[in-house]
C-alpha positions in Angstrom: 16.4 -11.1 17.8 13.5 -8.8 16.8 12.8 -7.0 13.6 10.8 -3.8 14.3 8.6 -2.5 11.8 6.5 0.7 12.0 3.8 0.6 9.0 1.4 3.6 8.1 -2.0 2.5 9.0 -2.9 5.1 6.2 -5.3 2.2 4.1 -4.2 -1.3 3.8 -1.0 -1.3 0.9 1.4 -0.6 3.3 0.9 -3.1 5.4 0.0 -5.7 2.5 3.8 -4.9 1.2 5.1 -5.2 4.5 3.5 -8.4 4.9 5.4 -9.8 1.7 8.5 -8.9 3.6 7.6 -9.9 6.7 6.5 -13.7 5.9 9.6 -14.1 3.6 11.8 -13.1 6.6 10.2 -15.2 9.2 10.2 -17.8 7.0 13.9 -17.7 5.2 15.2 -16.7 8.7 15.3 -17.3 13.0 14.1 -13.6 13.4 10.8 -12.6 15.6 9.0 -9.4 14.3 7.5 -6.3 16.4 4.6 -5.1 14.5 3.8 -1.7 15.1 0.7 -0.3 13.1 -3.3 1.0 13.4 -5.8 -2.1 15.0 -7.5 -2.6 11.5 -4.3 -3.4 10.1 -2.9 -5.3 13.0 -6.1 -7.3 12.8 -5.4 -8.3 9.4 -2.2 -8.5 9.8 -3.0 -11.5 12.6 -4.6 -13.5 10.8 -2.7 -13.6 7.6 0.3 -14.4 10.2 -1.6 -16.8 12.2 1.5 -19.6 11.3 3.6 -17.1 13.4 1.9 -16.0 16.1 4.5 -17.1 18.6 7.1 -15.1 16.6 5.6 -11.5 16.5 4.5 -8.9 19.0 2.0 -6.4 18.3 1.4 -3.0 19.0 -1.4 -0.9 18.1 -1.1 2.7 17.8 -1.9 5.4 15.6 1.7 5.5 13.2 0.8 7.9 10.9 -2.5 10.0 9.5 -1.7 9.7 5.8 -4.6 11.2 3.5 -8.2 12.3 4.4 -11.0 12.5 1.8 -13.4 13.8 1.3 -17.0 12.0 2.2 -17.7 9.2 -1.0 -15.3 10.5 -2.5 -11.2 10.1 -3.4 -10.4 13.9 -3.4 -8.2 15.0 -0.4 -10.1 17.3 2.2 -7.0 19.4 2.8 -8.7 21.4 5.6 -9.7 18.2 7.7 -5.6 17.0 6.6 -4.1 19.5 8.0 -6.1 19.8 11.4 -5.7 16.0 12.0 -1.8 16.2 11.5 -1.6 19.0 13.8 -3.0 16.8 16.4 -0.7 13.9 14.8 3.0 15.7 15.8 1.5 17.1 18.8 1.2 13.6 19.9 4.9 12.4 18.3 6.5 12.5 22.5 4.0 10.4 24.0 3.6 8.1 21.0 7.8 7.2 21.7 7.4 7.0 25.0 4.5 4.7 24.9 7.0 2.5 22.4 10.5 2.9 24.2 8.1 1.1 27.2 6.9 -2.0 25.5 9.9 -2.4 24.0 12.0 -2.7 26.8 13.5 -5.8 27.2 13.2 -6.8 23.8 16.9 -7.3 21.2 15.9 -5.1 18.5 18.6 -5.8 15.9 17.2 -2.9 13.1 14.0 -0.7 12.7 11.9 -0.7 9.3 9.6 2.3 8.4 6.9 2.8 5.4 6.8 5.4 6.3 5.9 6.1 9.2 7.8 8.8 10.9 7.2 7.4 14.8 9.6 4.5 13.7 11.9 6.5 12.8 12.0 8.6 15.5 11.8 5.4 18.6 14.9 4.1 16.5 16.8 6.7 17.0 15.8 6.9 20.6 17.3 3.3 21.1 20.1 4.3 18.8 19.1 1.6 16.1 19.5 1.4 13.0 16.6 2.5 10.6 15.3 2.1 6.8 12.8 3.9 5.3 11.0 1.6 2.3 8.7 3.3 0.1 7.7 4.9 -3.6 7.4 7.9 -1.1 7.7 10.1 1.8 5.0 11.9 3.4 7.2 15.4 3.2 6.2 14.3 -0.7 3.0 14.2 -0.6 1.9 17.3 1.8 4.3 19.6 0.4 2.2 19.1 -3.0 -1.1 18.9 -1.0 0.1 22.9 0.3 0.0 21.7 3.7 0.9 24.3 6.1 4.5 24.6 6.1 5.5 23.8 10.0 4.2 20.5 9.4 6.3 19.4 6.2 9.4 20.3 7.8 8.4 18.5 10.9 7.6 15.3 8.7 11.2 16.5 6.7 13.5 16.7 9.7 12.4 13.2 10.9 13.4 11.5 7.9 16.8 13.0 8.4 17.6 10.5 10.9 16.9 7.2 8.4 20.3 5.2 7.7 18.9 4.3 4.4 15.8 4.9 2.2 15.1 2.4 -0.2 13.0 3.2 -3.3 10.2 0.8 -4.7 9.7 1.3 -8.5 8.0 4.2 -9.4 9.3 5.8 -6.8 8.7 9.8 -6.0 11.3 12.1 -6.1 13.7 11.0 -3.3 16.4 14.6 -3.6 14.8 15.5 -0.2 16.0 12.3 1.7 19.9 13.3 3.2 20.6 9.4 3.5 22.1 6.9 1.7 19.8 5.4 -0.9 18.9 2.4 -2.7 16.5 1.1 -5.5 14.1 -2.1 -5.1 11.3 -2.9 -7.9 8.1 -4.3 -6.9 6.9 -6.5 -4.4 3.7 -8.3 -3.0 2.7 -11.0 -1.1 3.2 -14.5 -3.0 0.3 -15.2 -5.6 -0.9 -18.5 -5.3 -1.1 -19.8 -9.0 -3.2 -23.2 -7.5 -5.9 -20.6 -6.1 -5.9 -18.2 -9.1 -6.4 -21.3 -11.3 -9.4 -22.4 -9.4 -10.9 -18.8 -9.4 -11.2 -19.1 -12.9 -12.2 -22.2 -13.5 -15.3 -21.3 -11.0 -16.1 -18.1 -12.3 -14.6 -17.9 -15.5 -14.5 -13.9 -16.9 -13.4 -11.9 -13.5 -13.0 -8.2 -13.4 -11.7 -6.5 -10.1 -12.8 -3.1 -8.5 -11.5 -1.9 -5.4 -11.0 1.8 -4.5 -9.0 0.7 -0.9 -10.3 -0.5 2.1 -10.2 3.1 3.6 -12.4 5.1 1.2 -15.9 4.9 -0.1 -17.4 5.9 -2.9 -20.7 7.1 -4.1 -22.3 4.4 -5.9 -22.2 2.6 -9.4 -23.6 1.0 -11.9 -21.9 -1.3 -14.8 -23.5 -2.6 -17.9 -22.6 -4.5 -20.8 -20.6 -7.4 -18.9 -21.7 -10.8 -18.5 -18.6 -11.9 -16.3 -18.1 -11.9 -12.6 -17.1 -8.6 -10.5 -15.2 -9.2 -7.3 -15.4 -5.8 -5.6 -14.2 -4.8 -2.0 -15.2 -2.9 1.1 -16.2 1.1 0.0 -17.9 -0.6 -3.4 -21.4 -0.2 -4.0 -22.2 -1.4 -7.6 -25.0 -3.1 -9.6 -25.7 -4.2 -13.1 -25.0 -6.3 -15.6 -22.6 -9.0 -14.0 -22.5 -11.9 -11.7 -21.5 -9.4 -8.4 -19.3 -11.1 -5.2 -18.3 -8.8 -2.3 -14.9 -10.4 -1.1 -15.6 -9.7 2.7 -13.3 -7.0 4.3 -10.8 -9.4 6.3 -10.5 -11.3 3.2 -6.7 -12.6 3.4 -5.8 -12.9 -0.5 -7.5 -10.2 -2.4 -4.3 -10.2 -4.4 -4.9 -13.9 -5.6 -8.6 -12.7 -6.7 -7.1 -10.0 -8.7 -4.6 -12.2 -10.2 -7.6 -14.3 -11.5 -9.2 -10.8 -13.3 -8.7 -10.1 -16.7 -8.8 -6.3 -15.6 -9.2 -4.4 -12.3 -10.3 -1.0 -11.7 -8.5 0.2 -8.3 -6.9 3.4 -6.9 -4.1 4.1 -7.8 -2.6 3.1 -4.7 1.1 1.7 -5.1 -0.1 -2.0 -3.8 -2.8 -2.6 -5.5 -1.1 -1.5 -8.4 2.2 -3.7 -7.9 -0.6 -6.8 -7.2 -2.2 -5.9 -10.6 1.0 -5.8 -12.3 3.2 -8.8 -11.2 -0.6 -10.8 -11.6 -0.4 -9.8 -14.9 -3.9 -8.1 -14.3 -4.6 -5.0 -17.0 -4.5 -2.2 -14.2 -7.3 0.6 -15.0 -6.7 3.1 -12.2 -8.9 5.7 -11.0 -7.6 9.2 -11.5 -7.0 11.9 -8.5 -5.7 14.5 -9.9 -4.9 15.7 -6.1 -2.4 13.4 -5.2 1.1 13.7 -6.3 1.6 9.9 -5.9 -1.5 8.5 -8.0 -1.1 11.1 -10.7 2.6 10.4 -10.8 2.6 6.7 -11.6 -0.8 7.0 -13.6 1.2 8.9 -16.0 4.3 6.7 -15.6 2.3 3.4 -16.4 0.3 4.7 -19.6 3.5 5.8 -21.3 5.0 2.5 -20.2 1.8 0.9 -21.5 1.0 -1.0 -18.4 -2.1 0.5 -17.6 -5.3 2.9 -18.4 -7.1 5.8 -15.8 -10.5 6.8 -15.7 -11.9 9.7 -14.1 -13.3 9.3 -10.7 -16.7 10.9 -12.2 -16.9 8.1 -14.7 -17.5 5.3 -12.0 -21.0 6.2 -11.5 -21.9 4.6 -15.5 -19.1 2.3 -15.8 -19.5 0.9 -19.5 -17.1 -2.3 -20.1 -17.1 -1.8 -23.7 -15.5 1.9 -22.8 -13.1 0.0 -20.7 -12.0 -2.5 -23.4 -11.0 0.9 -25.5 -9.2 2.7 -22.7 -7.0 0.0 -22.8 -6.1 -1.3 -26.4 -2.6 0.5 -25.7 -1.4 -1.5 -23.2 1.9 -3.7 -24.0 0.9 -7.4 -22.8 4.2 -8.8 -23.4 5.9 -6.3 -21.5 3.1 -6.9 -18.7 3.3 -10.2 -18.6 7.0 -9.8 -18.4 6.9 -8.4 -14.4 8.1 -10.2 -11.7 8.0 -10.1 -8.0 11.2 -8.3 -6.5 10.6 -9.8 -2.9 13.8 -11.8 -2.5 15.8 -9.0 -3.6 14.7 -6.5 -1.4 14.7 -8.7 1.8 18.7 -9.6 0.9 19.4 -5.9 1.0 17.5 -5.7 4.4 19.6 -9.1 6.0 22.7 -7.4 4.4 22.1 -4.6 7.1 21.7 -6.5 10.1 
């Protein structure tokens, strides 16, 4: 019996979350999985599975256009948006064909979406059940963005068809969704505490920067710290620090992160659920832009479980600035998080 999960190939959080779930099924369960998401992601997704590989089928197809930006930069190019997604649901027919095909043959017991809308869309071809998972829906974000109004309803009607939408924390406003709903906290792929302990005792001081593995920026520089700087694919920074580039099909960025003291990431809702249940001090890069970032930026400093800085101020990052920005933060209630895996895939079993 198959799982089928369609996962926005928007970045790489998505499918890192749906990753968590999808190891903790396929190892508390006799389930297979069909992997449906972008080749970059199934590529990853491959080799962090690699245990697996006989249980899991993948297929590699465009599920989703998320967010463009602009060039070296985090700020949305709506005009480059809105052009892509018209090309995106103009596609939606074939794209379900191409999936009703592959899938033929195959026991599909129940379809999982974040959040993509092809998913949801094949399930309902095959008369499946469907859940959307998510902090949002993409009818969220565009309808902020402005986007033209044909395409949020498009996004909008689709998501009419879900059976249920369950909500990570710090979730969007979910008053659109006409489905049952249901609330989950966060989740991430199992931190290894052996690994983060050797990370330490290696490089001692660690502090984190990734802005995703789907945007660039322009580059920096960072003085006063004599630690080490683990820093991803899209990073270009120098300065004073002890600097590793984690190679881009690195398999446990989250256990690196773990090992930091801070990290200085978008504000993307999987990095920032890897900061927070690795106890990491999240400093999260503001884009004023995008309902989601600016949402749970706001959320987390009045929770006091993280700092922002403005985008502009990467260029001269200063650590001794960073130590002020976050002298708020509650450490006890930080260190207090926990991952919400096992919960979330017992509502999911429940369902089958």
């Amino acid at each position: 019996m198959y799982i089928g999960f369609y996962v926005s190939g928007h970045g790489f959080g998505h499918m890192t979350r749906c990753l968590a779930m999808i190891e903790e099924i396929l190892e508390s369960t006799d389930n297979s999985i069909y992997l449906a998401c972008g080749k970059s992601q199934n590529d990853f997704a491959s080799k962090y599975l690699e245990r697996f590989k006989g249980r899991i089928i993948y297929s590699t197809l465009n599920t989703d256009v998320g967010l463009v930006n602009k060039k070296n930069s985090l700020e949305v190019d709506k005009n480059s948006l809105e052009a892509r997604l018209h090309d995106f649901i103009g596609s939606w027919d074939d794209l379900v064909e191409g999936e009703l095909e592959k899938l033929s043959g195959l026991e599909i017991s129940l379809f999982i979406t974040d959040i993509s809308p092809v998913g949801v869309m094949v399930a309902k071809k095959l008369e499946k059940k469907v859940i959307g998972i998510s902090n949002f829906t993409w009818f969220n974000q565009y309808e902020h963005l402005g986007i033209e109004k044909s395409i949020v309803d498009a996004f909008k009607e689709v998501y009419k068809n879900l059976d249920l939408f369950i909500s990570y924390s710090l979730n969007l406003d979910t008053r659109h969704m006409e489905c049952r709903t249901d609330n989950a906290g966060l989740i991430c792929r199992k931190i290894d505490p052996t690994k983060v302990k050797q990370i330490k005792k290696q490089h001692g001081n660690c502090l984190f920067i990734s802005c995703g593995k789907s945007a660039e920026l322009e580059k920096m520089h960072l003085k006063n710290y004599n630690g080490t700087v683990f820093y991803t694919e899209g990073v270009r920074i120098d300065g004073d620090a002890h600097f590793i580039k984690l190679p881009h099909d690195t398999q446990d960025t989250h256990n690196y992160m773990a090992a930091s003291d801070m990290a200085v990431i978008k504000a993307g809702w999987g990095s920032i659920a890897e900061a927070l249940i690795g106890h990491t001090i999240p400093i999260l890069i503001e884009r004023d832009s995008v309902l989601e970032d600016s949402f749970m930026i706001q959320k987390l400093k009045k929770d006091g479980l993280a700092a922002s800085i403005p985008e502009n101020e990467l260029r001269e990052l200063d650590f001794s600035r960073l130590q002020d920005r976050i002298s708020s933060i509650n450490l006890k209630k930080l260190n207090s998080i926990k991952n919400d895996l096992e919960s979330i895939i017992s509502k999911i079993l429940n369902i089958i």
